[in-house]
Every structure is written in C-alpha cells, then in structure tokens.
BAMAR-456632 format. One record per residue (C-alpha): residue in three letters; residue number from 1; x negated, y negated, z negated. Coordinates in steps of 0.05 Angstrom, whole numbers, padded with zeros to 5 digits. Each point is the difference from the previous one (the first is absolute). Layout:
<rs>
<r "ALA", NUM, <X, Y, Z>>;
...
</rs>
This chain:
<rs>
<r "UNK", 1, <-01412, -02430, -02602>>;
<r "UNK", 2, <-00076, 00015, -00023>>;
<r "UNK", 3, <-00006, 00077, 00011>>;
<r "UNK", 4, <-00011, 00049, -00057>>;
<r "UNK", 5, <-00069, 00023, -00024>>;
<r "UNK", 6, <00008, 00077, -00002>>;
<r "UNK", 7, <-00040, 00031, -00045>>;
<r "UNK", 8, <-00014, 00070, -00002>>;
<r "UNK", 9, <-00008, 00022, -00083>>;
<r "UNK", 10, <-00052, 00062, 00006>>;
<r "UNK", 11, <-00005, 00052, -00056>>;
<r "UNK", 12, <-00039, 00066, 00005>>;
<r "UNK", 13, <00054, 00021, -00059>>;
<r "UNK", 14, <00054, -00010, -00036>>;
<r "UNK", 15, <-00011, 00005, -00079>>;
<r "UNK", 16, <00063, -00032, -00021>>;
<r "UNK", 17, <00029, -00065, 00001>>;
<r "UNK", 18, <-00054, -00057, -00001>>;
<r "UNK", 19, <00047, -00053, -00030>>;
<r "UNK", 20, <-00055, -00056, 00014>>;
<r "UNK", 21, <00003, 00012, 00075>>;
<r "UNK", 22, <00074, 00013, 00010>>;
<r "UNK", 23, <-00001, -00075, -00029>>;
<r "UNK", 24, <-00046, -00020, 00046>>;
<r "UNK", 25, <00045, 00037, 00069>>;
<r "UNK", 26, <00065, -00022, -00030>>;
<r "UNK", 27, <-00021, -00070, -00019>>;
<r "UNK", 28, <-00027, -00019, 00063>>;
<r "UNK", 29, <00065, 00010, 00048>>;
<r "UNK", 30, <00013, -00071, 00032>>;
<r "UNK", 31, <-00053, -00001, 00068>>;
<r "UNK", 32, <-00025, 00075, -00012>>;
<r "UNK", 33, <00021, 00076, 00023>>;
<r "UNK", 34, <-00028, 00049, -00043>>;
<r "UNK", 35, <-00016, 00076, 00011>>;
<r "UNK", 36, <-00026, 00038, -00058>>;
<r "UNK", 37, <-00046, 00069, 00020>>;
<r "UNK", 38, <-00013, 00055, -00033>>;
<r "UNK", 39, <-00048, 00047, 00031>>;
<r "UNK", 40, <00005, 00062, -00033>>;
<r "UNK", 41, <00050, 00036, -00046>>;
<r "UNK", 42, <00073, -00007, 00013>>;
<r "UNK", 43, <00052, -00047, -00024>>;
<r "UNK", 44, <00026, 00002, -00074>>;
<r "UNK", 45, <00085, 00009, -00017>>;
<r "UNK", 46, <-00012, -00079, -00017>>;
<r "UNK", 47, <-00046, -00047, 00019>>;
<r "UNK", 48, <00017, -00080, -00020>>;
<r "UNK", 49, <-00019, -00032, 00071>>;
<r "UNK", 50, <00030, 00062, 00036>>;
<r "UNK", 51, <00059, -00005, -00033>>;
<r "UNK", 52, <00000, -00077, 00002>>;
<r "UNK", 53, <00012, 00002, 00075>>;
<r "UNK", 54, <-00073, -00014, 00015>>;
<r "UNK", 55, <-00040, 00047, 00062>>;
<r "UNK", 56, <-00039, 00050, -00037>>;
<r "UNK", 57, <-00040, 00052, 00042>>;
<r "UNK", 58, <-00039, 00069, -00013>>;
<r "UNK", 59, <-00041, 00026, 00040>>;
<r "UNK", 60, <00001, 00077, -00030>>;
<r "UNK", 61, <-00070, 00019, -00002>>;
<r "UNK", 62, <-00024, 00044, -00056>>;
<r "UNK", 63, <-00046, -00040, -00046>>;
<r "UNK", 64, <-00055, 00055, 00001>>;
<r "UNK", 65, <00003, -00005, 00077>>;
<r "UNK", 66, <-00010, -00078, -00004>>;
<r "UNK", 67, <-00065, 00017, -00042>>;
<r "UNK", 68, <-00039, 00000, 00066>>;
<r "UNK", 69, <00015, -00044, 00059>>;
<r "UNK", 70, <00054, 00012, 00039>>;
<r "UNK", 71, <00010, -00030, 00069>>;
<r "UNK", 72, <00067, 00019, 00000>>;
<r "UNK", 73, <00020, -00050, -00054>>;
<r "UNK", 74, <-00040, -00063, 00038>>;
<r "UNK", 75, <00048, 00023, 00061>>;
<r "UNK", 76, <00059, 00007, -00037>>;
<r "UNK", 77, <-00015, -00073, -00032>>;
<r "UNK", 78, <-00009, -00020, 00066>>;
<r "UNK", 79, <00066, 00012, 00026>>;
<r "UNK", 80, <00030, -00028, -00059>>;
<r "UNK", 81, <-00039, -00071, 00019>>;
<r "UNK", 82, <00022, 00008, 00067>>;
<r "UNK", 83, <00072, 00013, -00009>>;
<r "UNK", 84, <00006, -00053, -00057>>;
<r "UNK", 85, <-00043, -00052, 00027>>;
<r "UNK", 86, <-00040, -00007, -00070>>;
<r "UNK", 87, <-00039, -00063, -00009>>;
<r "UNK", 88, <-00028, 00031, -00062>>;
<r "UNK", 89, <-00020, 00059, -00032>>;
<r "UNK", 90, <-00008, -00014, -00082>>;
<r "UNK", 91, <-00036, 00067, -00023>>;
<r "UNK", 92, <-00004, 00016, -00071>>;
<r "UNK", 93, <-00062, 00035, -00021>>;
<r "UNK", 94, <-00054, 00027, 00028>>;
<r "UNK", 95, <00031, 00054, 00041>>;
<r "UNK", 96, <00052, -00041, 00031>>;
<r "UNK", 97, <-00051, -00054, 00025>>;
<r "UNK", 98, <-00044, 00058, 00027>>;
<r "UNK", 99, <00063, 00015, 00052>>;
<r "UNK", 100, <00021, -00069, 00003>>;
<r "UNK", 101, <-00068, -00024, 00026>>;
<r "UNK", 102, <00000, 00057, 00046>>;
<r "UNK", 103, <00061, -00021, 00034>>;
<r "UNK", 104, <-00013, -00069, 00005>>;
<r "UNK", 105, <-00056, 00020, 00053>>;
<r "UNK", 106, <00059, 00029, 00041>>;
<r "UNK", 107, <00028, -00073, -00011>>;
<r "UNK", 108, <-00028, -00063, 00020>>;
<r "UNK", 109, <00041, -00050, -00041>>;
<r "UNK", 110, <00021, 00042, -00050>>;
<r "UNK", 111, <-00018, -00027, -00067>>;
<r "UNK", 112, <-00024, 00048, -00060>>;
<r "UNK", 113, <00005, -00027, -00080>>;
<r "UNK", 114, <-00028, 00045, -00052>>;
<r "UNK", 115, <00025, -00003, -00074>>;
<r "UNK", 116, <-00063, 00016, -00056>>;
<r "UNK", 117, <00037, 00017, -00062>>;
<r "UNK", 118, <-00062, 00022, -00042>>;
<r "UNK", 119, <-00070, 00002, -00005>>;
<r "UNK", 120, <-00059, 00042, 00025>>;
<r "UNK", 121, <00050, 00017, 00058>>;
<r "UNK", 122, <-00072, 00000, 00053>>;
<r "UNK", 123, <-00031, 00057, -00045>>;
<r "UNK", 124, <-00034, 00057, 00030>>;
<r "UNK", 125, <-00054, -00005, 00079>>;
<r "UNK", 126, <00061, 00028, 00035>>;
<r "UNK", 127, <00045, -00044, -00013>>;
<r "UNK", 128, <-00044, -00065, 00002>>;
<r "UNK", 129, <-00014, 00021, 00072>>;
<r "UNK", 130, <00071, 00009, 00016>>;
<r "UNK", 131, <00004, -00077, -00020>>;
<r "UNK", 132, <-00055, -00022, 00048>>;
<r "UNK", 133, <00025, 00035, 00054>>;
<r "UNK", 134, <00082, -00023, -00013>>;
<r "UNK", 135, <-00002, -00056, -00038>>;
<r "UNK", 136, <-00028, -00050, 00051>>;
<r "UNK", 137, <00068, 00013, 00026>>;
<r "UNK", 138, <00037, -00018, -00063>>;
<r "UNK", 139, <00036, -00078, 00013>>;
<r "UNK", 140, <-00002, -00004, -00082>>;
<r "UNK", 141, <-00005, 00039, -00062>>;
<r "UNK", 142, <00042, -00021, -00060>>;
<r "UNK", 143, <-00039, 00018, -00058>>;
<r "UNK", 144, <00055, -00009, -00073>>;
<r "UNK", 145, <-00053, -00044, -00039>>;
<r "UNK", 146, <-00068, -00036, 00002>>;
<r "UNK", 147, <-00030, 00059, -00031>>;
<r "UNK", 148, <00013, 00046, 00054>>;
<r "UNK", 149, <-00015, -00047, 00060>>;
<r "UNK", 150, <-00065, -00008, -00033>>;
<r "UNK", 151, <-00009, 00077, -00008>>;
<r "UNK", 152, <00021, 00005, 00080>>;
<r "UNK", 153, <-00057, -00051, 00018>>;
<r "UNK", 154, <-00046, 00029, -00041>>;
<r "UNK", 155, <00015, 00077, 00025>>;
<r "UNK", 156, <00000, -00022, 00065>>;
<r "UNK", 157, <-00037, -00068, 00012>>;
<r "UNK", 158, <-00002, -00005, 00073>>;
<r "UNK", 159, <00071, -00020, 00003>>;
<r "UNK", 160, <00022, -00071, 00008>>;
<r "UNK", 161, <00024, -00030, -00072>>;
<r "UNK", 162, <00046, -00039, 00027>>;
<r "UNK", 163, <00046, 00056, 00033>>;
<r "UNK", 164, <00011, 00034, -00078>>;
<r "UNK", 165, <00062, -00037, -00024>>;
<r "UNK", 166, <00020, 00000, -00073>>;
<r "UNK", 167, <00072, 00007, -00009>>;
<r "UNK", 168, <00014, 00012, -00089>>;
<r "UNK", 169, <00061, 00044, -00008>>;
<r "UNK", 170, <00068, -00030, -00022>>;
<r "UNK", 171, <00051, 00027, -00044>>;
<r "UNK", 172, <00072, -00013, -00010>>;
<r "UNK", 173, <-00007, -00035, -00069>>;
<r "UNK", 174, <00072, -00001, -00019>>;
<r "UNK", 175, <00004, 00082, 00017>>;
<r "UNK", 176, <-00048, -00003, -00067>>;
<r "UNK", 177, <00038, -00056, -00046>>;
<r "UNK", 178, <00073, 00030, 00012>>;
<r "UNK", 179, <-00004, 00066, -00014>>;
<r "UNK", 180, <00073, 00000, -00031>>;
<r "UNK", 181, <-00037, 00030, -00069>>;
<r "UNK", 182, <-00024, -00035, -00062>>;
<r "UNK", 183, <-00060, 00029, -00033>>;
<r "UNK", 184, <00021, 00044, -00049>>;
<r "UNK", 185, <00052, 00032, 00053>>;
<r "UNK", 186, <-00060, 00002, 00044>>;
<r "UNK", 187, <-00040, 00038, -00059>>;
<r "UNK", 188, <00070, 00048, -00007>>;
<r "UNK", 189, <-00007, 00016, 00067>>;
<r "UNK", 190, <-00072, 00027, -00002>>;
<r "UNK", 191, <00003, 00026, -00067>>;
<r "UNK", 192, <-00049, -00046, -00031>>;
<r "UNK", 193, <-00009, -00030, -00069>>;
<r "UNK", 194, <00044, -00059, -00007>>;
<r "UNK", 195, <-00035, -00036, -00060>>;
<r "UNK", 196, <-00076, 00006, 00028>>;
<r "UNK", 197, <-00045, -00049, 00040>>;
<r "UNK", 198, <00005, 00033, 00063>>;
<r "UNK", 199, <-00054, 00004, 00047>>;
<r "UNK", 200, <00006, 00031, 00078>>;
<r "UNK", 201, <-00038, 00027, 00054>>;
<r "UNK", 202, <00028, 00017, 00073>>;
<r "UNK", 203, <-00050, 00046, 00039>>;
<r "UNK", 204, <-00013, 00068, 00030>>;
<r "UNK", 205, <-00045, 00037, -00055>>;
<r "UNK", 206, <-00056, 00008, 00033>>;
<r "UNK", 207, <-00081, -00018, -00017>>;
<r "UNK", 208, <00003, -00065, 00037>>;
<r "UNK", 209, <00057, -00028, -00039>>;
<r "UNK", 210, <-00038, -00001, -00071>>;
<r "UNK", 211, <00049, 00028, -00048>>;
<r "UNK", 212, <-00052, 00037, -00041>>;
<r "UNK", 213, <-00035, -00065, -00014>>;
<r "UNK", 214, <00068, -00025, -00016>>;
<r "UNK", 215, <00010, 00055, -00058>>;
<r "UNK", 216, <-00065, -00011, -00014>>;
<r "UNK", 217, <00011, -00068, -00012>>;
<r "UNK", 218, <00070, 00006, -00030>>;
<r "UNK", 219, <-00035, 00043, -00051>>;
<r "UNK", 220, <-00062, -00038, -00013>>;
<r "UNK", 221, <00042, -00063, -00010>>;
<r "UNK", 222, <00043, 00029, -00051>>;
<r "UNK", 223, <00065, -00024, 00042>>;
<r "UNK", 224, <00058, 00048, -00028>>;
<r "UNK", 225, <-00016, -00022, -00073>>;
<r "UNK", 226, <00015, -00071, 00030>>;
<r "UNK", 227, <00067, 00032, 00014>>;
<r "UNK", 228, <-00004, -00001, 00070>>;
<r "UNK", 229, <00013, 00061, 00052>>;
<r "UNK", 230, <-00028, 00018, 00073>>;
<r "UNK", 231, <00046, 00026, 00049>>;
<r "UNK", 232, <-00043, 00030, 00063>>;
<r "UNK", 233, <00054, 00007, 00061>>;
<r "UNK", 234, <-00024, 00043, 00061>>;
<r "UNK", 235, <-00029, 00072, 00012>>;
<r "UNK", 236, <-00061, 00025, 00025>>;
<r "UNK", 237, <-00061, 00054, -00003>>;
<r "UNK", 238, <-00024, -00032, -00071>>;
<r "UNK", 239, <00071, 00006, -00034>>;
<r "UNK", 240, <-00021, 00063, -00045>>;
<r "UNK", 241, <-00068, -00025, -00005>>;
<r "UNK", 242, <00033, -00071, -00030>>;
<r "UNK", 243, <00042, 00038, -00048>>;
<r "UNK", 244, <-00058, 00040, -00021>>;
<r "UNK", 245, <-00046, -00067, -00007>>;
<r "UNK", 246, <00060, -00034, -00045>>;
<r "UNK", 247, <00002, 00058, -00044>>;
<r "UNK", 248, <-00074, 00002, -00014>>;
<r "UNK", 249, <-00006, -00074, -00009>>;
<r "UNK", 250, <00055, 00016, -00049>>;
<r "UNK", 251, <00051, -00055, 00037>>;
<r "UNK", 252, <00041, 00051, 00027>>;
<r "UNK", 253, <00064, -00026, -00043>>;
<r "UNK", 254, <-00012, -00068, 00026>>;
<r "UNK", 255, <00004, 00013, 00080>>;
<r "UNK", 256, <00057, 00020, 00037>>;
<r "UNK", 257, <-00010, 00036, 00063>>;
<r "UNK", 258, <00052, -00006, 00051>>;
<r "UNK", 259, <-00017, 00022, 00065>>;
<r "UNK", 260, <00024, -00032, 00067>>;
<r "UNK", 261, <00057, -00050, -00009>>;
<r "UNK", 262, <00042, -00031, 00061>>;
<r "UNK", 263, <00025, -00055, -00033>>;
<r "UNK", 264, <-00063, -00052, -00018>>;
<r "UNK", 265, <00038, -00059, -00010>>;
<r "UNK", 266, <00036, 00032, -00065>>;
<r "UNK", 267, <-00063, 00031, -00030>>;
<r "UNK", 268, <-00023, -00067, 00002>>;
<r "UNK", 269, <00048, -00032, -00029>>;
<r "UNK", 270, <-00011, 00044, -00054>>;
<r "UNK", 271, <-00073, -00025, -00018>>;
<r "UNK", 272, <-00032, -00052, -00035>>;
<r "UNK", 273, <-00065, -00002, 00029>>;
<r "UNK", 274, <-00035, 00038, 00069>>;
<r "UNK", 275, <-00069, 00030, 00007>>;
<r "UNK", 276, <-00039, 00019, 00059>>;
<r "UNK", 277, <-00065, 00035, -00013>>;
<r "UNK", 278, <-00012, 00022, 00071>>;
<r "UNK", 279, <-00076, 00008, 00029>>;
<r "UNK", 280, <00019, -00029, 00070>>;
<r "UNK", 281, <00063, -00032, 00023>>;
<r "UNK", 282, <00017, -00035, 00071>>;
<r "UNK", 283, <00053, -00047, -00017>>;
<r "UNK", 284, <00046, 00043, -00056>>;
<r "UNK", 285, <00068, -00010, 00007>>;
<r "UNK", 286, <00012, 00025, -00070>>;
<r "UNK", 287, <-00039, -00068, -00025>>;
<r "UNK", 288, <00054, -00040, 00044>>;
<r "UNK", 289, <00050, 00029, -00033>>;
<r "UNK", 290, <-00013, -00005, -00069>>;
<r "UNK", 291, <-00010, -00070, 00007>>;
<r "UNK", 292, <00069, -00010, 00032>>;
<r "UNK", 293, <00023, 00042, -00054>>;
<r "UNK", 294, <-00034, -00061, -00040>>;
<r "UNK", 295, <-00041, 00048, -00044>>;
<r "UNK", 296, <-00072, -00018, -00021>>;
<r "UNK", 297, <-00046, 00040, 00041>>;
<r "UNK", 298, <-00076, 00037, -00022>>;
<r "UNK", 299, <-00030, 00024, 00061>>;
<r "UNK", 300, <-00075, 00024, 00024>>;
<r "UNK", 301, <-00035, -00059, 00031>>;
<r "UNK", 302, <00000, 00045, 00069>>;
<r "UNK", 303, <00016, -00009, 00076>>;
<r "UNK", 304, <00051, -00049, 00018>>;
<r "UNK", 305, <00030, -00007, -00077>>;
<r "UNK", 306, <-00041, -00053, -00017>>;
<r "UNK", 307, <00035, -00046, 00055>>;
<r "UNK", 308, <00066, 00016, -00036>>;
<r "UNK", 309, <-00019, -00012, -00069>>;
<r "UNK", 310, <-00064, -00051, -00001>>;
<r "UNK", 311, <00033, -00061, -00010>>;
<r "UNK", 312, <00051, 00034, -00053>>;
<r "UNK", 313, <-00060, 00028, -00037>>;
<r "UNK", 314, <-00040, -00068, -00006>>;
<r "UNK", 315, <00063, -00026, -00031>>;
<r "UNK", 316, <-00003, 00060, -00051>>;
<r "UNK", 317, <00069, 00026, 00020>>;
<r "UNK", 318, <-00030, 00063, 00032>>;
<r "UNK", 319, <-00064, 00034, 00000>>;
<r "UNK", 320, <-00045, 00030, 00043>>;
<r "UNK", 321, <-00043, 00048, -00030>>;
<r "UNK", 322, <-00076, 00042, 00032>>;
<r "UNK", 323, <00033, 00062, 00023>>;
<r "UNK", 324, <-00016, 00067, -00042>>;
<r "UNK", 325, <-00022, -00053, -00064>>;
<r "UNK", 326, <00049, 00035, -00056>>;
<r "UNK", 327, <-00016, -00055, -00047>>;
<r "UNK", 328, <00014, -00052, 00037>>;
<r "UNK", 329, <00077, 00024, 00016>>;
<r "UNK", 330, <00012, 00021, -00066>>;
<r "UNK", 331, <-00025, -00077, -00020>>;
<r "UNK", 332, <00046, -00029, 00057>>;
<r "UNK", 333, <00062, 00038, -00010>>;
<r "UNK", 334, <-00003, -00014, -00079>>;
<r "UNK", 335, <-00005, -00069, 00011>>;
<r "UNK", 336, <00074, -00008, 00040>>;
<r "UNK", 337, <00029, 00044, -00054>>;
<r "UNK", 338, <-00036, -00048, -00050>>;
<r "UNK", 339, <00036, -00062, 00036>>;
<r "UNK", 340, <00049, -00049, -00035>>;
<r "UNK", 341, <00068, -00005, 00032>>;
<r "UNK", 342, <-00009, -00067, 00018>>;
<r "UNK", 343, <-00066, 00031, 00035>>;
<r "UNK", 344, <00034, 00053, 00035>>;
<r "UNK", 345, <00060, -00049, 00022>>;
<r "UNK", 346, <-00052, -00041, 00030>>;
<r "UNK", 347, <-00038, 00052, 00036>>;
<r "UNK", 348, <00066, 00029, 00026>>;
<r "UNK", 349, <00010, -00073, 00027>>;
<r "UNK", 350, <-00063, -00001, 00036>>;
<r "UNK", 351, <00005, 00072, 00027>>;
<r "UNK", 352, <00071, -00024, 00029>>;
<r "UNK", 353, <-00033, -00058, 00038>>;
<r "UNK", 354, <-00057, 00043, 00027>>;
<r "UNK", 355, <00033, 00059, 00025>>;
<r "UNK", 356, <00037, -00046, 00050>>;
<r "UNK", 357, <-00058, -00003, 00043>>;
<r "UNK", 358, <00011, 00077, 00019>>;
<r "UNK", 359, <00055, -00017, 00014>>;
<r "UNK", 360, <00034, 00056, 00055>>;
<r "UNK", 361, <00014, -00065, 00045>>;
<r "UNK", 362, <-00069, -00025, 00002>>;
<r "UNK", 363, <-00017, 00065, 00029>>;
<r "UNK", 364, <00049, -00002, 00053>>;
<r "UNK", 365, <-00016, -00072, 00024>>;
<r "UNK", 366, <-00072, 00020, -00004>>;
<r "UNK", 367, <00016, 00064, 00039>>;
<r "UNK", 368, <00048, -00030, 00053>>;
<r "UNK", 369, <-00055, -00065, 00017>>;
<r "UNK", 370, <-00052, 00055, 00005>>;
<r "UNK", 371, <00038, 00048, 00049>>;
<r "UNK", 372, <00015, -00072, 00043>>;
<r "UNK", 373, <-00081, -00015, 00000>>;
<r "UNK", 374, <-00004, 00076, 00024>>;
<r "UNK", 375, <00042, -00020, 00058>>;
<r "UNK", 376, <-00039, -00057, 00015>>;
<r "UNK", 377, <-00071, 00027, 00005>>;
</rs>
C-alpha cells in the first residue's frame, strides 16, 4: 500500500470557517492524512473539520505575543513534525510561512507550500527581507491566479518562476444552483423588492471594494428609474459613510443595505445581475459564485478577475470595466438590464458553460498532482 502524504495545514488564526479549504482537506482523503493548526487563539464550540472527525490542533499563544518572533512556537512546531512524521507543512499567509520556513531548517526533508491569496502580500523592507532570508527554503508557493504570481515575481524577483504554482479556486457549483428557493422566495427572505431589476454586491465595505463608485455610478446612470434595485450584502468601516453617500446622491430609496449574511447562495438566487467594483482583487471568490449562480457579472478589470471573466466579456455576456471609471459601470450594468430575453437566455447559457472550468474538482486534481510533484522534488 503507497503510504500517506501527511500534511500539516498551518494557520497563525482561526477567523471562522474557510469553506474553500475545508473543501480542499475533506476532498483530498484517499492517499493523504491531514492535520489542520492553529497557532494562536483557542478552539470555537464548532468548527466543520473538527467536528468532521478531522485532526485539528492549537497551539494557544496569544496573537499579540506572536506579533514578534517566538522561538517557542518553531519548537512547539517542531515536535509536532516529529511526532507526526509530516512530509509537508502548507502555511497560509505570511505568518504561517514565516514559522513554517523556520522549522523546515530543523528538518531536512520536510517540505514547506505556501498559499498567496491576495496581492501586495511582499509590502513593506521588513518583510521583503524576511522572504530572502526564508523563502529559499520554500519547496513551492501557490499563488490563487496569474495576477498574483506575477505580483510575487515582481515583489520579489530573485525567486525561481517556476517554483510559484497557480492553482484557481473551485467552488461547489450545485451548492449555488439548488438553493431549495425560487427568486421571489429568495427576495421574501431578504426583504427586497420583488418586481425590480435587481442588482448585488457581496463584500466587506471597505475603500478597496469600490462601493462609492458603485453609488456613484448607480446614480449617474439613472438605474432605479430603469426599475432596477441594488442590494449591498456585508458590513464594514464604510457602512454609515455608504448610507450617508446614497442619501446625498439622492438614491438612498433605491439601495438596500443588509449587512453580513451567512447564507450567499440564497442572496444570490435572489439577483438578476452581480457587480464587483473592487480596486484590487486576488482571485474573488464572490465572481465564482455569481457565475455559478449563472448571473451576468460587471466587475473592475483588476487582479486575477480578468482571468475569470475575459473570455465571457469578449463575447459581451459580461463586462469588465477600468476600476474607479463611474461611467463606465453605470454604461455596463444598463446594458444587461437593457437585454432581450432571448439575450439574457443566451448569456445565462454561456455563463453555465464557463463557470465549469472553476470547477471545485479541477482544484482538487490540480492540488492533489501538485502535492505528489512536492513529494518528488
């Protein structure tokens, strides 16, 4: 029997369940043992892999005491190498490569992955020299899309291109076409408008995300006297200042604000249409999703969502639009609300096809090949 590749998941924290990489530990089972680390904070009343039956470890150290280095944490890692006989340690984020890379010196063969979800992760001298100094000992780094291995290369040049692996996020699809709701229960649910054109956006409110070009736009465009409606699910430092934005752009009647919402898949199957004005994104998630949700998509032309939408928007069933450009949206969005039904039937055709490519399965195959070459090298 080929022996198990046992990976070592490392987190500096836990801030909730990350649904994408419980997919990843629980859909790669066959050939693999996985143990899933926390370093600081202490476990949750429920955590999904926890509570799946899967090995899920904290380590207990305050998170202002992990601000600066501790050596007690490389030991402590260490021992758990040792006692589990770890092939590989897959760090998440910077701070969890910084200890992973430190205990691979204690480790000849030990093997260290790091996952990049975003960009401008190599900002700032200090850190930069803490990737000279420990990335050398890094077997690969997994950056989520084109965009951000290129922004990895570029932050940090002297490292080999061909050890920064681009693995695109997968989603369940079906978890966002059988949501058990049609769309007007959907709209019941959230307490929106049943009769409008109903545009969404998922996102923490903050400056980076681009909802006051949005309203800006919105406005501008004239888009409530087309009937239609924006619904703006998340929360964030720039919730008052959004409300206060609406109400002077005199749109305030035509926005919904709702805060965080758990249940994603339901809002939207409440939409017609999706819009992502963000300034920079890695790989968005939220993108992936609307498109299984097999809604027509405006996004900034930013980060890694071109390489999710480019072929869509040459085909004129999506559109990628310069980021912070209010015109531009408003122009984009009124053109889906603008389309025939035989238009929007065949866009939704098209968006079906293409989302199949994120598929969550391709990013397991992709993943579990990648953790084999790991093995090899």
């Amino acid at each position: 029997m080929e022996k198990k590749i046992r990976i070592l998941h490392l987190w500096s924290s836990f801030k909730g369940d990350y649904e994408l990489f419980n997919q990843v530990v629980m859909g790669l089972q066959d050939g693999y043992h996985h143990i899933i680390c926390f370093m600081t904070g202490t476990p949750p009343a429920r955590e999904v892999l926890r509570d799946a039956g899967y090995d899920v470890r904290w380590l207990g150290f305050k998170k202002k005491g992990l601000r600066r280095f501790r050596a007690g944490a490389v030991k402590e890692l260490s021992a758990l190498v040792e006692e589990n006989q770890i092939d590989i340690i897959h760090a998440h984020r910077h701070k969890a490569t910084f200890y992973a890379a430190l205990t691979a010196r204690r480790h000849v063969r030990l093997k260290v992955v790091s996952s990049v979800h975003g960009l401008e992760r190599s900002r700032g001298v200090v850190r930069k020299i803490c990737n000279r100094l420990l990335w050398p000992r890094l077997t690969k780094i997994i950056a989520v899309s084109g965009a951000v291995k290129k922004d990895i290369l570029k932050e940090n040049p002297w490292f080999p291109d061909e050890r920064v692996e681009v693995v695109y996020n997968g989603i369940n699809i079906e978890r966002f076409q059988a949501t058990g709701l049609d769309k007007k229960e959907a709209r019941n649910h959230f307490s929106l408008p049943e009769d409008a054109w109903l545009w969404g956006a998922v996102g923490r409110l903050a400056p980076v995300k681009g909802h006051a070009t949005l309203l800006k736009a919105w406005a501008s465009a004239g888009l409530g006297k087309l009937g239609c409606h924006l619904a703006l699910a998340g929360d964030g430092d720039l919730y008052s200042d959004l409300i206060v934005l609406a109400k002077e752009l005199g749109i305030e009647k035509e926005i919904t604000f709702l805060g965080h919402i758990s249940d994603v898949p339901s809002f939207l199957k409440a939409l017609d249409g999706f819009v992502m004005p963000s300034l920079h994104e890695g790989f968005p998630l939220a993108v992936l999703e609307a498109l299984a949700a097999e809604l027509p998509v405006v996004a900034s032309r930013v980060g890694g969502i071109p390489e999710i939408l480019t072929e869509l928007d040459k085909k004129g069933y999506a559109f990628l639009v310069t980021a912070q450009k209010e015109k531009a949206f408003g122009e984009a969005m009124g053109k889906v609300v603008s389309w025939s039904p035989e238009e929007h039937g065949e866009a939704v055709d098209h968006i079906r096809e293409h989302i199949r490519q994120f598929a969550a399965q391709g990013m397991l195959d992709h993943m579990a090949t990648l953790y084999h070459e790991i093995m090899r090298a």
